[in-house]
N, C-alpha and C positions, 0 to 999 in steps of 0.2 A: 828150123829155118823160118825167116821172118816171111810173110804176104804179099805179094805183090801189091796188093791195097796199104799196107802199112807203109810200104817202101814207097810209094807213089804222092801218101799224105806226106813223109817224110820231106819227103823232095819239093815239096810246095800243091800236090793234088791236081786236078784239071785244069787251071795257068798252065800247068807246063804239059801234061800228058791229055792229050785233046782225047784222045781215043775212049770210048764208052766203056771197054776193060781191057786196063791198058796186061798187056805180061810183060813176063821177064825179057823176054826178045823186045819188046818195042823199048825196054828202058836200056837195055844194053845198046839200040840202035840211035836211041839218044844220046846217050853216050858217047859214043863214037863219032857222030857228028857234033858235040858238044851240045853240055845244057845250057839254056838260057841262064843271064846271069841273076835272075829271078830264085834259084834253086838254091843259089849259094844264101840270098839275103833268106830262104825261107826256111832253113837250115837252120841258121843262126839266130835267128828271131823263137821257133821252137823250143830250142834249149839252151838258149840263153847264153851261147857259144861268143868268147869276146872276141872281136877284131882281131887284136894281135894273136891272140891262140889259132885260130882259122887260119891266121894268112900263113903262120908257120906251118900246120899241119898240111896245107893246101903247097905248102912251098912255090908262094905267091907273095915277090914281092911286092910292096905297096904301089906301086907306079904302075907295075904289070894291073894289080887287081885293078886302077883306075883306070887304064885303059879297056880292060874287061868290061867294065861297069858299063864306060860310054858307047861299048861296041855290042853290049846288050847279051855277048854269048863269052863261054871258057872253051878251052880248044880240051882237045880228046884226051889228054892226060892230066887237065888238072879236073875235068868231068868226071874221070876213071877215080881219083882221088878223093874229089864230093862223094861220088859211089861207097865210096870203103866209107868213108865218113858216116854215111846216112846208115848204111847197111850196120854198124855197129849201134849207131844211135837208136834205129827201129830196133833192134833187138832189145838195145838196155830200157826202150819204152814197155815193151811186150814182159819183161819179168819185173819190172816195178810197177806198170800197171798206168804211170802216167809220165808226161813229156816232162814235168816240172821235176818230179822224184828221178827221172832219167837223168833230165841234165845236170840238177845237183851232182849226183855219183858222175855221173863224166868229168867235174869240174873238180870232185874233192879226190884226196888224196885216196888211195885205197891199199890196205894192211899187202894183200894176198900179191898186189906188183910191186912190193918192194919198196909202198909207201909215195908211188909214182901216182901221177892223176893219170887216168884213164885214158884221156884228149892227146897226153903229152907223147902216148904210144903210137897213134893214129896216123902217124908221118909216114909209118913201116908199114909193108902187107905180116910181117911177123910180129909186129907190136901187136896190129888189128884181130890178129888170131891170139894173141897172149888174154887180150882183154875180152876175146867172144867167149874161151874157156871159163875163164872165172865167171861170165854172165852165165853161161852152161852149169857151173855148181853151183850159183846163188840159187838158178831157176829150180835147181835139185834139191834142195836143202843142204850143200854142202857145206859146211863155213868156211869161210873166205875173209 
């Protein structure tokens, strides 16, 4: 299980979580009220996550994110979605060791899903769990 510190730098760090130690309860109640749309751009800027990839996995049309963008916040279920997003991203940082080695593997193709990139699972809550298991056997030495 990733940190709540990890999960919080993930998300963009103290911009978004004002609180001195934020937990898992203050990000789920961000969530729920929606995060700033600062989370989504600090997301993507991290690991190098492209526009079009995002807006698919976020299932956010371009027009919608633009209206997000000018309204400053995402409503509670494409927050819910940055969540799962981040929540895999922190983890694939924590067994590679860095953002840049993470986002690579999110972006490239990978043997062990069938040759599928990592990101392109991330739409599903069952992709999301396809791709935390094999992060779970890289982390073990299992090959993948």
């Amino acid at each position: 299980m990733i940190s709540t510190g990890r999960l919080v730098q993930t998300l963009g760090g103290k911009g978004v979580f004002r609180e001195r130690q934020a937990t898992f309860e203050a990000i789920i109640d961000k969530a729920r009220t929606g995060f700033p749309y600062a989370t989504l751009e600090a997301l993507a800027t991290r690991f190098e996550i492209p526009r079009e990839t995002l807006v698919r996995v976020l299932h956010l049309p371009p027009r919608t994110l633009a209206r997000r963008k000018k309204a400053h916040r995402l409503s509670a279920d494409e927050s819910d979605r940055l969540l799962r997003l981040a929540r895999v991203a922190a983890r694939a940082e924590d067994v590679f060791g860095s953002q840049e080695r993470a986002g690579a593997w999110l972006r490239g193709t990978v043997r062990a899903l069938g040759s599928v990139r990592p990101l392109d699972l991330l739409d599903t809550d069952l992709g999301a769990q396809q791709v935390e298991r094999i992060l779970g056997r890289i982390e073990h030495g299992v090959y993948s």
